[in-house]
GUVEXKE-796287 format. One line per field, with one value per atom (N, C-alpha, C): residue in one letter; chain; atom name; x, y, z. Coordinates in steps of 0.05 Angstrom, whole numbers. Layout:
aa: (A,...)
ch: (A,...)
at: (CA,...)
u: (X,...)
v: (Y,...)
w: (Z,...)
END
This chain:
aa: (X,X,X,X,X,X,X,X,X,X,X,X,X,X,X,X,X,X,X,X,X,X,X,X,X,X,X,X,X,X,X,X,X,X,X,X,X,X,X,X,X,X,X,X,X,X,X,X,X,X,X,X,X,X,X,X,X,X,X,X,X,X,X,X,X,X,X,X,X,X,X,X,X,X,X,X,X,X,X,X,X,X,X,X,X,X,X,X,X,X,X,X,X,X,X,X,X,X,X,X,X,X,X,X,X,X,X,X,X,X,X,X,X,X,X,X,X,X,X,X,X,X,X,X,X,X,X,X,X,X,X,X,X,X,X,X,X,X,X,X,X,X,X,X,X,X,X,X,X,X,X,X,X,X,X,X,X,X,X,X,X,X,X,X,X,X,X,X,X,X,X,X,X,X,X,X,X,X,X,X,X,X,X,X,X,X,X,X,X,X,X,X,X,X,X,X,X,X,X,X,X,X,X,X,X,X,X,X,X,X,X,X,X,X,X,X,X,X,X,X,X,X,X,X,X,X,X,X,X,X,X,X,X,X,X,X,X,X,X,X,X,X,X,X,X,X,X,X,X,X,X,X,X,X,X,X,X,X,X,X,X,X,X,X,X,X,X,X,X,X,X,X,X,X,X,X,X,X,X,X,X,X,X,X,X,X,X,X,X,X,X,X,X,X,X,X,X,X,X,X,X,X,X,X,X,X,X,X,X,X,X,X,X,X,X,X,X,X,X,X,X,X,X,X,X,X,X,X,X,X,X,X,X,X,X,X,X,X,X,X,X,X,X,X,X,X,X,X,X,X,X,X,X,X,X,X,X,X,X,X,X,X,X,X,X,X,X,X,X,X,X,X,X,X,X,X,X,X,X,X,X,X,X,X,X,X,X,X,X,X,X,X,X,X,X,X,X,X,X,X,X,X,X,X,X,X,X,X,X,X,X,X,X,X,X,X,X,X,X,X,X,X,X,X,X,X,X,X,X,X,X,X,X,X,X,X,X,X,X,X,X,X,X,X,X,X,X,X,X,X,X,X,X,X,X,X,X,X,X,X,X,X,X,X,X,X,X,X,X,X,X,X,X,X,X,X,X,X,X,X,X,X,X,X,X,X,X,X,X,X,X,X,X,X,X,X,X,X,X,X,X,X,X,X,X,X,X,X,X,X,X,X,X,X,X,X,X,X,X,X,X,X,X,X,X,X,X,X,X,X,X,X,X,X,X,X,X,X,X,X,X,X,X,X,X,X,X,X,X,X,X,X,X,X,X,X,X,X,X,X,X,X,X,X,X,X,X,X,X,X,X,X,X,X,X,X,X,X,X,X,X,X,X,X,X,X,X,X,X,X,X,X,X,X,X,X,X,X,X,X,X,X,X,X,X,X,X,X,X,X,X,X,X,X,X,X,X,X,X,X,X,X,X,X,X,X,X,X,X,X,X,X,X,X,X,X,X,X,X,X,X,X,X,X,X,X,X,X,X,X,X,X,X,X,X,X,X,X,X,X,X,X,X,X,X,X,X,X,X,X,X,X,X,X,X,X,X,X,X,X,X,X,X,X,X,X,X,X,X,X,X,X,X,X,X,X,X,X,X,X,X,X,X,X,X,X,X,X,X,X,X,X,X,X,X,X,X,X,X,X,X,X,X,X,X,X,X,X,X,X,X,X,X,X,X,X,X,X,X,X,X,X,X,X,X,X,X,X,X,X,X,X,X,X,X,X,X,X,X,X,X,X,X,X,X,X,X,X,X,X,X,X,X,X,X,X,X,X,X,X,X,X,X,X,X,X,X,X,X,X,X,X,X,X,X,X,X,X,X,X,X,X,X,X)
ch: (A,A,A,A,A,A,A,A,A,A,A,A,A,A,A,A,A,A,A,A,A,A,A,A,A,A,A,A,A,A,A,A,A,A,A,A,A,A,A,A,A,A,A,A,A,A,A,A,A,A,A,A,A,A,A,A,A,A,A,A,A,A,A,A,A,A,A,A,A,A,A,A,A,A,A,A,A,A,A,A,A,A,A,A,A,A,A,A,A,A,A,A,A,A,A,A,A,A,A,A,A,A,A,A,A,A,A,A,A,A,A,A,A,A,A,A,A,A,A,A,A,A,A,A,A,A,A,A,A,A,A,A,A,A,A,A,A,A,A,A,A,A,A,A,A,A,A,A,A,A,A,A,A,A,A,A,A,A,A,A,A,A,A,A,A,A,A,A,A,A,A,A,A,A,A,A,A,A,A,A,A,A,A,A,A,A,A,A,A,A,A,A,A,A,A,A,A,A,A,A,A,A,A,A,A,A,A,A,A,A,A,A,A,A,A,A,A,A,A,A,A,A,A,A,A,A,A,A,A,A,A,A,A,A,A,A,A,A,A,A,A,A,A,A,A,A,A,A,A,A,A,A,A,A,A,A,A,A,A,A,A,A,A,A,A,A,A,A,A,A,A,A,A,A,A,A,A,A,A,A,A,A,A,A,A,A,A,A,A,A,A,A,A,A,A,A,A,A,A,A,A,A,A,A,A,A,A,A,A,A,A,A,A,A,A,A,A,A,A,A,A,A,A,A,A,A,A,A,A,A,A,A,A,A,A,A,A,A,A,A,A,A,A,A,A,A,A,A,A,A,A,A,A,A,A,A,A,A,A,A,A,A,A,A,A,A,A,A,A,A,A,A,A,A,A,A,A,A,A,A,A,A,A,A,A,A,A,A,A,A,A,A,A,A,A,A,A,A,A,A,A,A,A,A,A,A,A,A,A,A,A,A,A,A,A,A,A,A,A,A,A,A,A,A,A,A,A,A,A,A,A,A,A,A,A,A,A,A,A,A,A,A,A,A,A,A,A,A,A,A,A,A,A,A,A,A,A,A,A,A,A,A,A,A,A,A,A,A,A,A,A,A,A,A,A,A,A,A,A,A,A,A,A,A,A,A,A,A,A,A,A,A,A,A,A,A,A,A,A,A,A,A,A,A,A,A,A,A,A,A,A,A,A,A,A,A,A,A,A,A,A,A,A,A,A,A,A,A,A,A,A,A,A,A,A,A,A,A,A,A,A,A,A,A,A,A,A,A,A,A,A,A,A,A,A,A,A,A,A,A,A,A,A,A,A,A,A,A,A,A,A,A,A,A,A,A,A,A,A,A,A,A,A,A,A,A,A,A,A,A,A,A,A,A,A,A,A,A,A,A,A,A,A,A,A,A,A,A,A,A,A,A,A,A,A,A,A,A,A,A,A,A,A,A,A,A,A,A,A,A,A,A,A,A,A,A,A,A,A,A,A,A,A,A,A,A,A,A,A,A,A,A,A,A,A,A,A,A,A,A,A,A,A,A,A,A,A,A,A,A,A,A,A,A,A,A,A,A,A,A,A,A,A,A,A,A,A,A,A,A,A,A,A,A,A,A,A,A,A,A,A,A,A,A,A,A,A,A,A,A,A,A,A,A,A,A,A,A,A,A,A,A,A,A,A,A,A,A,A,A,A,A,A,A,A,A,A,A,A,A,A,A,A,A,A,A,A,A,A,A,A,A,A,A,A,A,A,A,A,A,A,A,A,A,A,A,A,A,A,A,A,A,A,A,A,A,A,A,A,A,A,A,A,A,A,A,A,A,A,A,A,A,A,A,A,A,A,A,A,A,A,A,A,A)
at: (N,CA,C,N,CA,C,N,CA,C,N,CA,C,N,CA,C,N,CA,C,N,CA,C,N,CA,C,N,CA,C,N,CA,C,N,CA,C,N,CA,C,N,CA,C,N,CA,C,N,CA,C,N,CA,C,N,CA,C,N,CA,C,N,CA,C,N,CA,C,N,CA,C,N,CA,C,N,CA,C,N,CA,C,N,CA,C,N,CA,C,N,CA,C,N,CA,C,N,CA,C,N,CA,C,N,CA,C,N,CA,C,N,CA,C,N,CA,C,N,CA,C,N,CA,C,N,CA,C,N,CA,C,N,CA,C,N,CA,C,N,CA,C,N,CA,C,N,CA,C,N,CA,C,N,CA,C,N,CA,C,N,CA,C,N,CA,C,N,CA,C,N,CA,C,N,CA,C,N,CA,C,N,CA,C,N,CA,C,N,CA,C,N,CA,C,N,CA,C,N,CA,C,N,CA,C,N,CA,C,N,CA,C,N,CA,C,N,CA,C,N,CA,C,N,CA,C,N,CA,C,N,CA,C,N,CA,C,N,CA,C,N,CA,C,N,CA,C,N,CA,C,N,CA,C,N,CA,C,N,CA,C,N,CA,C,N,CA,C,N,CA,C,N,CA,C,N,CA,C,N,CA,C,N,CA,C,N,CA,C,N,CA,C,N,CA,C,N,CA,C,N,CA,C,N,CA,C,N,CA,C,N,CA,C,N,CA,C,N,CA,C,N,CA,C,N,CA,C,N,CA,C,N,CA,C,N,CA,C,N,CA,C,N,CA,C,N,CA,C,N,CA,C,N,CA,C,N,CA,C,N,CA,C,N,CA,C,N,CA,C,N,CA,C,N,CA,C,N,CA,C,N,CA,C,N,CA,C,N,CA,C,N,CA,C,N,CA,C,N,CA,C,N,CA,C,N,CA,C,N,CA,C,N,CA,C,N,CA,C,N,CA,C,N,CA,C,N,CA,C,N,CA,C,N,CA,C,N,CA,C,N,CA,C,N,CA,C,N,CA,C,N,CA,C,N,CA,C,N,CA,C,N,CA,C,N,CA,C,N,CA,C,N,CA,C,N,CA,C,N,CA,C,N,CA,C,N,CA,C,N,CA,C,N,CA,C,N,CA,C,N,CA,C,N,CA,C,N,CA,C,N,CA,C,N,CA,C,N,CA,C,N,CA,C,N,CA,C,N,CA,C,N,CA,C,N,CA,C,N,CA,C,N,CA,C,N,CA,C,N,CA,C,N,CA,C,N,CA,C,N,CA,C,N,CA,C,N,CA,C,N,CA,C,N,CA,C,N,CA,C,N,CA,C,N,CA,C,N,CA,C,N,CA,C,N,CA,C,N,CA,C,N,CA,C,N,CA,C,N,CA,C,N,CA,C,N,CA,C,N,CA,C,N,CA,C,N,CA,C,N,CA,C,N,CA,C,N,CA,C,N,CA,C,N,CA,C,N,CA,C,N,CA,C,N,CA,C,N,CA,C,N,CA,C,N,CA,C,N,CA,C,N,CA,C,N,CA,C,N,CA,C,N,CA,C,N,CA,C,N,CA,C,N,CA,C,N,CA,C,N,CA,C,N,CA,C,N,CA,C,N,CA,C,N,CA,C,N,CA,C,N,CA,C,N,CA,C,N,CA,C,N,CA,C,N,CA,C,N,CA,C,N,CA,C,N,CA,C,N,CA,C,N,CA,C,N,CA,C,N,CA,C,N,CA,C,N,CA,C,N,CA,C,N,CA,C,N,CA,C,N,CA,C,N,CA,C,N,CA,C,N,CA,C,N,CA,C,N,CA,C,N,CA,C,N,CA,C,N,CA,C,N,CA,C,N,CA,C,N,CA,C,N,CA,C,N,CA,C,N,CA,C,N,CA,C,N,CA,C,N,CA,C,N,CA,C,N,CA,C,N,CA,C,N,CA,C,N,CA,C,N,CA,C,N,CA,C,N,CA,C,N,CA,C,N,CA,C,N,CA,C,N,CA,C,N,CA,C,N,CA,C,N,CA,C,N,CA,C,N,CA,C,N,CA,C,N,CA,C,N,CA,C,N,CA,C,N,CA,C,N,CA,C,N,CA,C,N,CA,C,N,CA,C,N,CA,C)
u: (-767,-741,-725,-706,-691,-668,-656,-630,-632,-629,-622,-593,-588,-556,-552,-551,-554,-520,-523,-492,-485,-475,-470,-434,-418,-388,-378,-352,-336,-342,-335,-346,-380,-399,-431,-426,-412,-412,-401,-379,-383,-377,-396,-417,-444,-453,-480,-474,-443,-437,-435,-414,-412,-433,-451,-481,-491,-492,-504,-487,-461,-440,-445,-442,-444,-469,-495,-528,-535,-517,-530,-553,-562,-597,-592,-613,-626,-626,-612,-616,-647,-656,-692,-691,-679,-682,-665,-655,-631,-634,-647,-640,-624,-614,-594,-600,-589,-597,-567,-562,-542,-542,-529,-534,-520,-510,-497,-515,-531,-554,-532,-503,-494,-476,-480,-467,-491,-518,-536,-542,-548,-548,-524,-511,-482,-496,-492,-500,-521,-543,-567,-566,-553,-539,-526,-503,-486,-496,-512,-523,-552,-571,-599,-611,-600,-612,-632,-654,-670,-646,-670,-658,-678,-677,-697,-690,-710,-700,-699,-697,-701,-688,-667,-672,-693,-716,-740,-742,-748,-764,-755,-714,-713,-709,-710,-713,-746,-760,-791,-795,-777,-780,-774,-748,-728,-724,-722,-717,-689,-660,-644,-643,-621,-604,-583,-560,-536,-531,-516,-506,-482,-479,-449,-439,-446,-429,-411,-392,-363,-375,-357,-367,-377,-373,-369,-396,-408,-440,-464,-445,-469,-485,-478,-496,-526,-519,-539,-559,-540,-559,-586,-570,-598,-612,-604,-629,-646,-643,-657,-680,-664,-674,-694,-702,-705,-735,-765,-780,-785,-778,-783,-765,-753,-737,-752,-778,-794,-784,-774,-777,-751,-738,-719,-697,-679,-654,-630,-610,-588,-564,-547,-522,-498,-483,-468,-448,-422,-401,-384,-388,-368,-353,-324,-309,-309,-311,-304,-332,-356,-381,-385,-392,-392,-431,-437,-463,-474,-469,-480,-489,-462,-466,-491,-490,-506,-538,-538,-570,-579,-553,-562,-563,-554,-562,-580,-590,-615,-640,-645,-659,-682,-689,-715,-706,-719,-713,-725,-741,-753,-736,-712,-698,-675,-674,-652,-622,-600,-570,-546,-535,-508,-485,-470,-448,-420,-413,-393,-372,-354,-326,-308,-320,-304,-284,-269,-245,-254,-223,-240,-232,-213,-215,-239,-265,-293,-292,-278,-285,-273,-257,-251,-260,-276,-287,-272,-253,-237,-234,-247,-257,-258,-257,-253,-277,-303,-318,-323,-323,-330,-355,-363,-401,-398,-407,-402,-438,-425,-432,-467,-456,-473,-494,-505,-536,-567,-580,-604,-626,-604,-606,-629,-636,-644,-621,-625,-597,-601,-630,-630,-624,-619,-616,-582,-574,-539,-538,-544,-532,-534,-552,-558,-541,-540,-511,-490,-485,-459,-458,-474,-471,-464,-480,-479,-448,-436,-413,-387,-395,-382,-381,-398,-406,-383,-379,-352,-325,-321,-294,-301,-295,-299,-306,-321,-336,-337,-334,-336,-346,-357,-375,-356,-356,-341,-344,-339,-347,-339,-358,-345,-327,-310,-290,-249,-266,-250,-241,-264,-268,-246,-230,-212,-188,-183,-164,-169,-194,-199,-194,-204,-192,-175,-146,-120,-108,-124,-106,-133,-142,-165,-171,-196,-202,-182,-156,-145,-111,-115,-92,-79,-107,-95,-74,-80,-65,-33,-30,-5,18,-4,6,11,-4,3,26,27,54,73,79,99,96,84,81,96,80,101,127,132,164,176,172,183,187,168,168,190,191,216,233,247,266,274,250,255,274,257,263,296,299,326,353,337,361,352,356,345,326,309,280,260,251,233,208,192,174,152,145,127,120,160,170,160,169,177,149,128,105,91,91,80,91,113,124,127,115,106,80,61,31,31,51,42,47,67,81,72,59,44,10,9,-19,-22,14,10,22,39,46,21,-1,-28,-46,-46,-53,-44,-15,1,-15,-21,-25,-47,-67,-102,-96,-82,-89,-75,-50,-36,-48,-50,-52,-32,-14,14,18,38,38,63,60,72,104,114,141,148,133,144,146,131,130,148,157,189,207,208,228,241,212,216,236,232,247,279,275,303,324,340,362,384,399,426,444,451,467,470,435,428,418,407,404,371,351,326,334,348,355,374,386,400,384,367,343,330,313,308,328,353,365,369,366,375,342,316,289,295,301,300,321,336,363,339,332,313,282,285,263,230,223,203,180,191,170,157,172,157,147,157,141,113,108,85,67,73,66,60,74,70,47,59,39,1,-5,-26,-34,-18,-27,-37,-18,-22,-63,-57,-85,-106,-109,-121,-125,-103,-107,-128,-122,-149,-181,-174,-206,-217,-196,-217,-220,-207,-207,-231,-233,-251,-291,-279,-311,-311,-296,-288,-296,-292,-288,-324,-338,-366,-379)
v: (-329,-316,-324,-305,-311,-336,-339,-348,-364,-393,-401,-418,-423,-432,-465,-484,-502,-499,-499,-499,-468,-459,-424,-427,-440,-440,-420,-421,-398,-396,-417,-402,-390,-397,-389,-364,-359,-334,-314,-324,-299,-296,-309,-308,-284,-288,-277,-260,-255,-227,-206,-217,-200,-195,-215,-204,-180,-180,-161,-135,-139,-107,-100,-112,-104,-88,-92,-91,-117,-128,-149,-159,-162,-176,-167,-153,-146,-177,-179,-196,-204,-198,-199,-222,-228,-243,-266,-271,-296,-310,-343,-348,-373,-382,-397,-416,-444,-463,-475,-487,-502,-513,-539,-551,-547,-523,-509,-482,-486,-463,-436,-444,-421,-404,-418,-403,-394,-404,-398,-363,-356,-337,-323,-325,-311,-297,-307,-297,-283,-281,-273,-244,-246,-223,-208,-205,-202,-183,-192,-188,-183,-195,-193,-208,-239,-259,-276,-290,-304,-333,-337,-357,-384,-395,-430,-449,-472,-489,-517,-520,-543,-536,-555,-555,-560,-574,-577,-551,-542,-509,-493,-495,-475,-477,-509,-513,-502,-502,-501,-473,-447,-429,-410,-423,-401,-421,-396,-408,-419,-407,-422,-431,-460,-465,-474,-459,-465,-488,-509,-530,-524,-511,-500,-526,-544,-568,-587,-586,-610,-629,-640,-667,-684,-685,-713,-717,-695,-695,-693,-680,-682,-689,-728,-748,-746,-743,-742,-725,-709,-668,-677,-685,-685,-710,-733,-756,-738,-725,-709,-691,-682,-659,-667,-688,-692,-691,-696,-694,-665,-644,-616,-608,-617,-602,-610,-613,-606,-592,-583,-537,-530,-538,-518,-523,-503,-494,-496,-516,-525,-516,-500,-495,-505,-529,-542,-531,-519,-509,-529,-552,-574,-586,-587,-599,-629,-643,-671,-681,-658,-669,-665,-684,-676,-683,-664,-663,-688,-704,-736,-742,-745,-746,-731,-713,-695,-696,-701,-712,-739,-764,-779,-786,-769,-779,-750,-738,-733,-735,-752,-761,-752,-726,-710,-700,-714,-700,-680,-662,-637,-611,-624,-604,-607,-575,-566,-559,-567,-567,-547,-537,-522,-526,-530,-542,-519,-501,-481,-487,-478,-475,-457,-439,-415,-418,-403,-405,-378,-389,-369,-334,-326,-302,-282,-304,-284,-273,-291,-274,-244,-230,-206,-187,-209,-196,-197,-221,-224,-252,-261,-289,-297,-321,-323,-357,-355,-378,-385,-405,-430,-439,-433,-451,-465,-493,-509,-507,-506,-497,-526,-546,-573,-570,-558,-562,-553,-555,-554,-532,-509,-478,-477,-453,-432,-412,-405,-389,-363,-357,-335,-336,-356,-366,-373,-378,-378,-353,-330,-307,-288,-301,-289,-292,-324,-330,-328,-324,-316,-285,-269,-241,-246,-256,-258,-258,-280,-287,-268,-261,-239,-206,-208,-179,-196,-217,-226,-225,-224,-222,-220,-248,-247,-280,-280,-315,-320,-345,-348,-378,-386,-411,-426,-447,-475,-497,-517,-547,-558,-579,-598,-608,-616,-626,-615,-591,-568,-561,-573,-570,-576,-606,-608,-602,-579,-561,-539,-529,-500,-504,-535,-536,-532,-539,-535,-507,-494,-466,-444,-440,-423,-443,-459,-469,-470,-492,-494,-474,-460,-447,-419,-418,-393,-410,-427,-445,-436,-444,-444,-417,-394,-358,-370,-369,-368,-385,-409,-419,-407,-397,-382,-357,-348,-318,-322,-348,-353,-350,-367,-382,-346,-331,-301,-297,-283,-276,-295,-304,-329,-321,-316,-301,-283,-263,-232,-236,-246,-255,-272,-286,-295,-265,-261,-234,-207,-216,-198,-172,-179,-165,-169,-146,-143,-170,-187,-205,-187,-165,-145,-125,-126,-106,-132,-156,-175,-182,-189,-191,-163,-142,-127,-126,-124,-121,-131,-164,-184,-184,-175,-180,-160,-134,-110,-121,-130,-141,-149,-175,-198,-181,-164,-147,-133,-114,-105,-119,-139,-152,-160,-168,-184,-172,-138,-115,-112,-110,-107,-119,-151,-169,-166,-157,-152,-126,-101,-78,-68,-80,-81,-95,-120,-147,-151,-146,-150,-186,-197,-223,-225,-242,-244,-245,-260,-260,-237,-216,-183,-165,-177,-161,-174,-197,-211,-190,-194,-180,-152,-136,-108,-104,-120,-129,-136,-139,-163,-148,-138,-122,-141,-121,-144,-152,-176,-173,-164,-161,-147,-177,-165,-181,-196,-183,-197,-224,-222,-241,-264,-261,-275,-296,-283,-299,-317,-306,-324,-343,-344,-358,-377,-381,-397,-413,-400,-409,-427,-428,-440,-466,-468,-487,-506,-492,-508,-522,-517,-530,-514,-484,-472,-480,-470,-480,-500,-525,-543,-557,-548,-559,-543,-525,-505,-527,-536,-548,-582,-594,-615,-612,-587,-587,-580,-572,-568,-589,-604,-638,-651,-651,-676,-667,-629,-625,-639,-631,-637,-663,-687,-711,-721,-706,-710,-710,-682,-674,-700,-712,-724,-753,-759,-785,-777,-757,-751,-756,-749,-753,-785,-796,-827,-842,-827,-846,-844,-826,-826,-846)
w: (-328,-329,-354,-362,-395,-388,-360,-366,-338,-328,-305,-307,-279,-280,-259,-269,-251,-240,-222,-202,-204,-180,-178,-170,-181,-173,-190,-193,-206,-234,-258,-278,-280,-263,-269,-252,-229,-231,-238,-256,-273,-301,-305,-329,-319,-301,-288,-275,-267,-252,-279,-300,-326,-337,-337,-357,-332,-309,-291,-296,-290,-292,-324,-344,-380,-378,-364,-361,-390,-393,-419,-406,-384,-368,-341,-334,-306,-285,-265,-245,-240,-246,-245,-263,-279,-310,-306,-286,-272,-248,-252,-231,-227,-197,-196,-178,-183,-161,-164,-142,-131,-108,-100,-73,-49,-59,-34,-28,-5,5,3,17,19,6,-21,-40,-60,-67,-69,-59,-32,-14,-14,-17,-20,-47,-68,-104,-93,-91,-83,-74,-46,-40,-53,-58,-78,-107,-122,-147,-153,-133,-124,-146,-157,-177,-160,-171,-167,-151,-121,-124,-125,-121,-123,-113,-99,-87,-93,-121,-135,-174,-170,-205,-217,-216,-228,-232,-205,-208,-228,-229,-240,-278,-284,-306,-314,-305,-310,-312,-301,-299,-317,-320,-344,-374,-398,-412,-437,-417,-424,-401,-395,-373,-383,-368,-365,-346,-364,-340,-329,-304,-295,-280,-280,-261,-267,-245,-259,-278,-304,-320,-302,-282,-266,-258,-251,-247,-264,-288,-309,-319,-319,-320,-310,-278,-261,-264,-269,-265,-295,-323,-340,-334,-327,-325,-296,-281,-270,-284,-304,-319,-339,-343,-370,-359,-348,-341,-341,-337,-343,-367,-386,-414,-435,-434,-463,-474,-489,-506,-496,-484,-458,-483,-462,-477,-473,-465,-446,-460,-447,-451,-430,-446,-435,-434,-412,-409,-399,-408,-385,-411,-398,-418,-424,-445,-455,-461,-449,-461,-489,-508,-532,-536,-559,-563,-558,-574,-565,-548,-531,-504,-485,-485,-477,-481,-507,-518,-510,-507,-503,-469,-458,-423,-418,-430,-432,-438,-459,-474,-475,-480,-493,-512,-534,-563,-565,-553,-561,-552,-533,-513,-531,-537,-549,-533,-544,-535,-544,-541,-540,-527,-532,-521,-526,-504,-499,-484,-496,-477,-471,-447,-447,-431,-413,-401,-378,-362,-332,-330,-355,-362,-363,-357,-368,-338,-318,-293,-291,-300,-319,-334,-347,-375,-395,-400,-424,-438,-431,-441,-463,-468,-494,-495,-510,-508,-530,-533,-563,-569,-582,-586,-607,-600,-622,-642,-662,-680,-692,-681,-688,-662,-672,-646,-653,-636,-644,-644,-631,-631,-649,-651,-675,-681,-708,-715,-695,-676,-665,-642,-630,-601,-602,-620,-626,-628,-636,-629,-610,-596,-572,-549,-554,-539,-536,-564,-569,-557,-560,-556,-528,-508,-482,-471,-489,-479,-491,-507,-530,-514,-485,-471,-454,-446,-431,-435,-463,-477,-504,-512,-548,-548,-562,-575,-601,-607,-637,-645,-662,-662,-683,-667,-690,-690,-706,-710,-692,-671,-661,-657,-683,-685,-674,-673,-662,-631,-615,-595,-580,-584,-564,-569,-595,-597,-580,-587,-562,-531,-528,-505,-496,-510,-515,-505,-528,-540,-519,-513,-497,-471,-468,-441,-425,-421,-411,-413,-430,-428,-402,-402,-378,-359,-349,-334,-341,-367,-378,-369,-382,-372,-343,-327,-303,-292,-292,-285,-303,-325,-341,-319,-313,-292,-268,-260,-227,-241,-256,-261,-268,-282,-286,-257,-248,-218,-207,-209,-187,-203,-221,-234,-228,-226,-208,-172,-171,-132,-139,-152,-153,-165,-184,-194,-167,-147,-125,-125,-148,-145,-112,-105,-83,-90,-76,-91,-101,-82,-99,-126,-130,-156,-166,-166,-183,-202,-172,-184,-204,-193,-214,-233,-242,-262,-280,-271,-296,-296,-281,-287,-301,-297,-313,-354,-353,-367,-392,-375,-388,-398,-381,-388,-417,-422,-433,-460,-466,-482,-499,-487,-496,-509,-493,-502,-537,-545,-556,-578,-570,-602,-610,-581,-596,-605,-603,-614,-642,-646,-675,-688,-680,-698,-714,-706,-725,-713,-727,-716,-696,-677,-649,-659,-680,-690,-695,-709,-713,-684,-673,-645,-627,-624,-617,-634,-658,-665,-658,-643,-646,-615,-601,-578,-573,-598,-601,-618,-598,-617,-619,-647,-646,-630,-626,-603,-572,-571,-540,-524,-501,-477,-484,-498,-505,-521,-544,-564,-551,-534,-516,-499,-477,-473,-492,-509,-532,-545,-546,-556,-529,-511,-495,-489,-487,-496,-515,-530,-560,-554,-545,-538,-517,-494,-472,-489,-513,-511,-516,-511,-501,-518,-541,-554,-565,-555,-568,-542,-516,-501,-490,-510,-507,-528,-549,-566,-555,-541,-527,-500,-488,-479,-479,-506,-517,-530,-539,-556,-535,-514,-481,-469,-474,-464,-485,-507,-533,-533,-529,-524,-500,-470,-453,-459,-466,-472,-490,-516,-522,-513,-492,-480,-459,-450,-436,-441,-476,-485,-491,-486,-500,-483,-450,-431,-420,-423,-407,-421)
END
């Protein structure tokens, strides 16, 4: 098979649901192990992917694998692995693992590494994933991947060193929209909006604002501006944003993330 997935939780599936809906690979060409039988069977159902009853098996079978499992297990999952990853092809999606790392609690030098960081927008199809660029790929197997993930949203390959900025600004940012989303919505419901007007009307909102910056490409300050009349009620908001602080605790809060991630690779 082209592609297996160790762990079937939320980002592996859908990664493997989008490659199935795009047709980027026939379910025939995917399979999945995880130590939950019943989320295993659940996917299975669902999508009609291979399933297996052993990571051995399904490293031996396919020839990439995705490591979909928390950092926390990672360790375990390749000193497992490493007796079947001759040749094989490991794509790491776990944050704070840095290549090193990865090679060295694996330790088969013939088993090639990739190390990605996408975010949970791919469950969508709007994703946005990082391939670090320092690995042991073929330049044809980096674009393959990339394409894969690129049928999810959009991907783009960069240095290592970069990584626990993307973390920052992509991995962990959806987070951010969304509590900015609640906090709007609670706005609505306080200025006696219905909670249902309230909510659509910022998901619609926030949908199409986002829309706005991928399809102009004009930069986000011109498109503030186009909003912002003299002396009206948009520029008002913003001026009281700006007094509270917004932006720089958008900015603090992307350093604070950026600072984890790399304590994260510091600390395994």
């Amino acid at each position: 098979m082209k592609i297996g997935f160790i762990g079937a939780g939320n980002m592996a599936t859908a990664i493997l649901g989008g490659m199935i809906t795009t047709g980027f690979l026939p379910p025939q060409e995917i399979a999945i192990f995880d130590i939950s039988a019943q989320q295993t069977e659940k996917l299975q159902k669902q999508y009609g992917v291979h399933t297996v009853k052993s990571q051995d098996e399904l490293i031996s079978e396919c020839e990439f694998i995705v490591l979909a499992v928390k950092p926390v297990y990672m360790k375990d999952v390749l000193k497992k692995a490493k007796p079947y990853a001759k040749g094989k092809k490991f794509i790491s999606i776990a944050a704070g693992w840095t290549v090193s790392m990865l090679q060295s609690a694996l330790n088969e030098p013939s088993a090639n590494i990739l190390r990605t960081m996408p975010n949970t927008p791919l469950m969508v199809g709007e994703g946005f994933t990082a391939l670090c660029e320092d690995t042991s790929f073929s330049a044809d197997d980096i674009s393959w991947v990339k394409s894969l993930f690129a049928s999810l949203g959009s991907a783009a390959v960069l240095p290592e060193r970069l990584f626990d900025a993307i973390v920052a600004v992509s991995g962990s940012s959806p987070a951010y929209v969304f509590v900015f989303t609640e906090a709007l919505i609670d706005a609505g419901i306080k200025l006696g909006l219905p909670r249902e007007i309230a909510t659509k009307a910022c998901e619609q909102t926030i949908l199409g604002a986002a829309k706005m910056l991928l399809e102009t490409g004009e930069h986000p300050a011109k498109l503030k501006d186009m909003v912002c009349s003299p002396g009206g009620t948009t520029i008002e908001a913003i001026a009281s944003l700006e007094k509270d602080g917004f932006r720089h605790a958008i900015i603090d809060a992307a350093s604070a993330c950026a600072a984890k991630s790399k304590a994260l690779g510091e600390d395994h």
